[in-house]
C-alpha positions in Angstrom: 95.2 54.9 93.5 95.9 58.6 93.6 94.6 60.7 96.6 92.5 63.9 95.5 94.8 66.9 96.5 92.9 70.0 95.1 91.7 71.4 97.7 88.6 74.2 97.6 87.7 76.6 100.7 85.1 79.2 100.9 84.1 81.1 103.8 80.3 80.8 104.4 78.0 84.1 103.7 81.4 85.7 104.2 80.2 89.6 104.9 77.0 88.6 106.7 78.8 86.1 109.1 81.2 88.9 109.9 79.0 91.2 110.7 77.1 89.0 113.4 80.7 87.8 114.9 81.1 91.4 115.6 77.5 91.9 116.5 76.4 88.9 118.2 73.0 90.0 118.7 72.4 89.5 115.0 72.7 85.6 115.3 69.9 84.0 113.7 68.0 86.2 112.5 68.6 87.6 108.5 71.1 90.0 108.0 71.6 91.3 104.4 74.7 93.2 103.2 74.8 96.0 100.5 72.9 99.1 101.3 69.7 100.1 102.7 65.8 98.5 101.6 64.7 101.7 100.1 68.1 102.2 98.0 68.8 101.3 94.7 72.1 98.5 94.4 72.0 94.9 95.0 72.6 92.5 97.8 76.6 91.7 98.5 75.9 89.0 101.0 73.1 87.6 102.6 72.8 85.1 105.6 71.6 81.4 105.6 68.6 82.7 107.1 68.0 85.4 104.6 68.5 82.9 102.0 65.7 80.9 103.3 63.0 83.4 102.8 64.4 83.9 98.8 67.1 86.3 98.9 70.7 85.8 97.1 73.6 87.9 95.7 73.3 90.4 93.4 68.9 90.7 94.1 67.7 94.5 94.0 67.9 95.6 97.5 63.9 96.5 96.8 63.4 93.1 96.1 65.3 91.5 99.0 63.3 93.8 101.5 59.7 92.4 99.7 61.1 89.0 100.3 62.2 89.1 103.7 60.5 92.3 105.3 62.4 92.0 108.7 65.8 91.2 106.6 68.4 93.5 108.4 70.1 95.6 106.2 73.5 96.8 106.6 76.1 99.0 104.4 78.5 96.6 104.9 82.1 97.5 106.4 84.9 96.1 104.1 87.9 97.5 105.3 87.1 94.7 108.0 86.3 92.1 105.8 89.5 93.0 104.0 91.5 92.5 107.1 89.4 89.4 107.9 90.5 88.2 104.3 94.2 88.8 104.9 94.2 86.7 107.9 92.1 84.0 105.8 94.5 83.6 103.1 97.6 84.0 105.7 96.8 80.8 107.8 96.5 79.2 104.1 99.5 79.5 103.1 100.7 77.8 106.5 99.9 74.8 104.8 101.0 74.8 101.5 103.3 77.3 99.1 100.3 76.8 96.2 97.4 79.2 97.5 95.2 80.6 94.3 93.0 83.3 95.5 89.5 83.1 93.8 87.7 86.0 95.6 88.0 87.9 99.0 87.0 84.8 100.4 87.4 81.6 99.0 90.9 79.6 96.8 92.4 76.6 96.2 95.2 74.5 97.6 97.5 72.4 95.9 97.9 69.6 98.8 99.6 67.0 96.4 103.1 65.6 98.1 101.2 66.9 101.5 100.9 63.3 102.8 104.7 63.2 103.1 103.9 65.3 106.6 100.6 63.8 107.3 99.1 59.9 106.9 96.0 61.0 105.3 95.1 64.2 103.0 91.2 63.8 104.6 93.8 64.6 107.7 95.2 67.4 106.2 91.9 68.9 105.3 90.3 68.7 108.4 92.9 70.1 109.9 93.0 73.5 107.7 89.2 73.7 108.1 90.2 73.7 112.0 93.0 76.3 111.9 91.1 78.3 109.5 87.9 79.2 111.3 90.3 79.2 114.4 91.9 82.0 113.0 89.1 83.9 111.8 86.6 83.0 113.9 84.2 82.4 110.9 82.7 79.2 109.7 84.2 77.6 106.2 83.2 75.2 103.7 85.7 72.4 102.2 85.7 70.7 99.6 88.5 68.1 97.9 88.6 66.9 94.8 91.0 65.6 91.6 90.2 68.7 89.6 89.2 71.9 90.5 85.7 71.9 89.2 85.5 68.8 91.6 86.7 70.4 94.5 84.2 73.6 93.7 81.6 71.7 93.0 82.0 69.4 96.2 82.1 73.0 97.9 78.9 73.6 97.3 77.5 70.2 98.4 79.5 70.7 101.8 77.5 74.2 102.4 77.7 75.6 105.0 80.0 74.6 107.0 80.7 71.1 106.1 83.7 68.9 104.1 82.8 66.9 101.3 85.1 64.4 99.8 84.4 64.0 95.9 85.2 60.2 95.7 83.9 59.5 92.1 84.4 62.9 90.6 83.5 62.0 86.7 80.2 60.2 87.9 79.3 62.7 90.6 79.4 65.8 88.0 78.2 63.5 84.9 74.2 63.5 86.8 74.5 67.3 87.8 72.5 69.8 85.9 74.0 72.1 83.9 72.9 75.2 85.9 75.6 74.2 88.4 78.5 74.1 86.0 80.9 76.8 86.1 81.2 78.4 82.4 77.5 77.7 81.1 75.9 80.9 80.9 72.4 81.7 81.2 72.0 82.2 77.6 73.5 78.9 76.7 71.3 77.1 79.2 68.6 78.5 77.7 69.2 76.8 74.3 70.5 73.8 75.9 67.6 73.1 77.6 65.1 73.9 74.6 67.4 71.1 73.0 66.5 68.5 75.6 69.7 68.8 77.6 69.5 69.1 81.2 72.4 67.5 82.5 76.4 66.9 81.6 76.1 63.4 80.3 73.3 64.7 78.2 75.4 67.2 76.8 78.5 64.7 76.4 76.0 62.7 74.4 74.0 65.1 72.3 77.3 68.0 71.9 80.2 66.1 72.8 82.2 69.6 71.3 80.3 71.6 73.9 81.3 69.6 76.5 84.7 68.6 75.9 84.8 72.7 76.0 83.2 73.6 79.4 84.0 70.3 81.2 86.0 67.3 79.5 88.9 69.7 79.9 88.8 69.0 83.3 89.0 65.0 83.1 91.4 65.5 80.4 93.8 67.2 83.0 96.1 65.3 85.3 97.6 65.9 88.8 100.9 66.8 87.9 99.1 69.9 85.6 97.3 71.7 88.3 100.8 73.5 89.0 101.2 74.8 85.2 97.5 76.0 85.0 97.2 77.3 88.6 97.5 80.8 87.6 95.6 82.5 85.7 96.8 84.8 81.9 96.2 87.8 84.1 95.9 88.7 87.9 93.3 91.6 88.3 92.1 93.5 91.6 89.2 95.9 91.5 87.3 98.3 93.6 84.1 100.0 92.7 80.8 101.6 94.3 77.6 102.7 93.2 76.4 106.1 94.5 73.6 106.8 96.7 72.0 109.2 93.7 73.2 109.5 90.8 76.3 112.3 90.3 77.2 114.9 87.5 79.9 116.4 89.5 83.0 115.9 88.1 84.3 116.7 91.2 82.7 114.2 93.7 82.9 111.4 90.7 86.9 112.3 91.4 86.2 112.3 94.9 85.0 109.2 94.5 87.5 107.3 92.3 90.3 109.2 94.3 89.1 107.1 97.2 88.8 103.5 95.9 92.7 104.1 94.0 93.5 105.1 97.4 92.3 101.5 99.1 94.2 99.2 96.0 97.3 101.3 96.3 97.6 100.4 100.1 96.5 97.3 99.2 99.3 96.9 96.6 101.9 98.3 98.9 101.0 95.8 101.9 100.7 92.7 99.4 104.1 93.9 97.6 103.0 93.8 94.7 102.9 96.1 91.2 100.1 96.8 88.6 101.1 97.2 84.8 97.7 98.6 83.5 95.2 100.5 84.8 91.1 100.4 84.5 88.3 103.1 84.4 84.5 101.8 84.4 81.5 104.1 85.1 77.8 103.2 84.6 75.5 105.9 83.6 72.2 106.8 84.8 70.6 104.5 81.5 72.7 101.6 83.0 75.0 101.8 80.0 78.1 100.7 80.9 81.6 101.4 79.8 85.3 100.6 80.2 88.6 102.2 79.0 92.0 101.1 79.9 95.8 102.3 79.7 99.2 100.4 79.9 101.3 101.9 82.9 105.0 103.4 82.3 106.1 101.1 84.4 104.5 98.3 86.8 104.4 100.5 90.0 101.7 100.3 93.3 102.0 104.0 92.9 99.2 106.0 94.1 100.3 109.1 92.7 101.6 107.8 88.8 98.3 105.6 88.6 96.3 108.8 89.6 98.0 110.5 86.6 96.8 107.6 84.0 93.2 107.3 85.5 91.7 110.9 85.1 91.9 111.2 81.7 90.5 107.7 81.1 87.5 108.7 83.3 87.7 112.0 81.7 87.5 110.1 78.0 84.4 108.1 79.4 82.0 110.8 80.9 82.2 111.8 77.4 80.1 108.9 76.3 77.1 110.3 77.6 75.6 113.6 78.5 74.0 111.7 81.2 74.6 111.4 85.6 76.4 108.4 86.5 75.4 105.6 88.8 78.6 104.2 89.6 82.5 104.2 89.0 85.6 102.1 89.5 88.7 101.2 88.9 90.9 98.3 88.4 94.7 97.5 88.2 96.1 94.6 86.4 99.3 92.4 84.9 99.9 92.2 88.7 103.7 90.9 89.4 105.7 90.6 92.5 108.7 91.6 90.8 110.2 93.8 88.3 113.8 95.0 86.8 114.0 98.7 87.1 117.0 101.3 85.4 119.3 103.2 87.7 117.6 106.4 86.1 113.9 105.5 86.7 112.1 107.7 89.9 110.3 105.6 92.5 109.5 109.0 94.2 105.6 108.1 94.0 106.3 104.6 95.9 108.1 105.9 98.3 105.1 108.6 99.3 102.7 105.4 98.9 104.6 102.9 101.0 104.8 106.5 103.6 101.3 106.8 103.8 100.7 103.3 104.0 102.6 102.9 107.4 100.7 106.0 108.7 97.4 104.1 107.6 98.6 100.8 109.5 99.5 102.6 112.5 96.7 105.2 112.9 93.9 103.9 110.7 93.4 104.3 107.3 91.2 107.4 107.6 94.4 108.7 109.2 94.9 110.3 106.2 93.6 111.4 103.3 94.1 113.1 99.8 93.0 116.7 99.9 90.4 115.3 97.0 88.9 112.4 99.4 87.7 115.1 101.9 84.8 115.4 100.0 83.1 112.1 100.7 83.2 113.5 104.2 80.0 115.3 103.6 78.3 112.3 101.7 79.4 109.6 103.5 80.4 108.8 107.4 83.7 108.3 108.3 85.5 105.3 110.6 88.9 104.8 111.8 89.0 102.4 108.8 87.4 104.2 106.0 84.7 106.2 104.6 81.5 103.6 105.0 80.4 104.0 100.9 77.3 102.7 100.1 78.0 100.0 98.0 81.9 99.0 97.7 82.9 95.6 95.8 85.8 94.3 97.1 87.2 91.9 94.7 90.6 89.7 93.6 
């Protein structure tokens, strides 16, 4: 019989459980990550104690502080949970060479051929889970599966802090409802259930083209084609905030964008690693929402030639509207790790970058700054790591 190798990790209420390793006088009692009760924005993260009194990602701050009136509220601090995440995904790739990053704080391991090394892949598990929240001194969540909907889903039923061994993956997701399945949206449920469906062998029964869609695919797949399929068509990273009111200032929206390009470039630089295409989103005061996009000249971690192709997307999008905005960011993708450059192409702006990057390692990255990033000094306070924004996303 063949041993379930995909292996699942998440780190449990990853932003909240840092913030009470490094305040330890916020153990057990509800801390809630993303901004302040009386600001606009939503909840990040919010601890297993929050979550008992209603709250969840991506709730209204206002509504989070009606729920759980002594909820402490905290900015968050994500140059730390950045670092936190490098270390995570560091002692992961200890144990094996196929390491897919889903998020900041959660991926999947490829442990098939792992039992040459160890008698047991339950073994092997444990053991990761161990070295893992050694390292990081946070609590994880593991799950192992055949596929990787198995693993995620058995994840979840190991929450928080638990492993959970999906020994009869096809029966085990055949009785869940379909609210827990990756890939049925909201919408779809909605229909779905006004159909009669509920559940996944429901739907294999009643729209057996549905489900061969969001799930079959997944029993369909064998072991040996986790490796082809591990990646996905196109690695993206991302940084955005939403401001604390909303800005017509082209100036500060700059200010602003200037700043986030500033974090993925180092982030780029450290991870060695090259964007191909850049893009611009901005969210207006009427919660309109758009996007524009630009092919680089060349895939490049570039602060300064990725600067040059973003201002005149945001420039193109502040046009949309005559209208304040509520939030901006920016995100690089076509990510590769390598590249084939001529003799006559400049790498002038990577050399500054992987410069300034050093100077940021050494002396903290608020170190040093772009003349254009001073502004968020009067806004926002500043750390050794970073201006503290209101409300940054921090994303893979």
């Amino acid at each position: 019989m063949i041993s379930p190798f995909v292996l699942h990790i998440d780190i449990d209420a990853f932003f909240a459980a840092a913030e009470v390793m490094m305040r330890p006088g916020l153990k057990g009692k509800p801390v809630i990550i993303g901004g302040m009760p009386d600001e606009r924005g939503v909840v990040s993260t919010a601890s297993y104690e929050a979550r008992e009194f209603g709250v969840h990602s991506g709730m209204a701050l206002r509504n989070a502080a009606r729920k759980c009136p002594d909820g402490i509220f905290l900015r968050g601090r994500f140059h730390i949970y950045e670092r936190i995440s490098g270390q995570f995904f560091k002692c992961l790739s200890r144990f094996s060479p196929v390491v897919e990053a889903v998020s900041v704080d959660e991926a999947y391991i490829d442990l098939s051929g792992m039992t040459y090394f160890r008698s047991s892949v339950y073994e092997i598990v444990s053991r990761i889970k161990d070295a893992v929240e050694k390292n990081i001194g946070l609590k994880v969540s593991a799950g192992l599966g055949y596929t990787k909907l198995g693993a995620k889903l058995a994840t979840e039923a190991a929450k928080p802090g638990g492993i959970f061994f999906m020994d009869d993956e096809k029966e085990f997701i055949s009785g869940l409802s379909l609210e827990k399945i990756p890939g049925i949206g909201p919408h779809t449920l909605v229909i779905l259930q006004g159909m009669g469906i509920k559940r996944v062998h429901e739907l294999r029964e009643k729209n057996f083209s549905l489900w061969k869609r969001v799930i079959g695919h997944y029993f369909y797949s064998s072991p040996g084609e986790y490796r082809k399929n591990r990646e996905p068509k196109t690695r993206s990273f991302s940084r955005e905030t939403t401001f604390m009111n909303d800005i017509r200032d082209r100036n500060m929206i700059l200010s602003h964008l200037a700043y986030l390009l500033d974090r993925l470039s180092v982030y780029l630089v450290e991870k060695g690693l090259y964007a191909g295409r850049v893009e611009i989103k901005v969210r207006f005061s009427d919660f309109s929402t758009f996007t524009a996009r630009v092919s680089l000249d060349l895939p490049t971690y570039s602060y300064q030639d990725i600067w040059k192709r973003s201002v005149p997307l945001l420039d193109k999008l502040l046009e949309k509207r005559k209208l304040p905005l509520r939030l901006v960011g920016i995100k690089v993708e076509d990510i590769t790790d390598n590249r084939s450059l001529l003799p006559f192409v400049s790498i002038r702006g990577e050399e500054l970058s992987r410069t300034i990057t050093a100077i940021k390692k050494k002396h903290g990255f608020s170190s040093i700054f772009t003349a254009r990033e001073f502004l968020l000094n009067r806004v926002y306070p500043v750390e050794k790591e970073g201006v503290v924004l209101k409300t940054a996303s921090l994303t893979k």
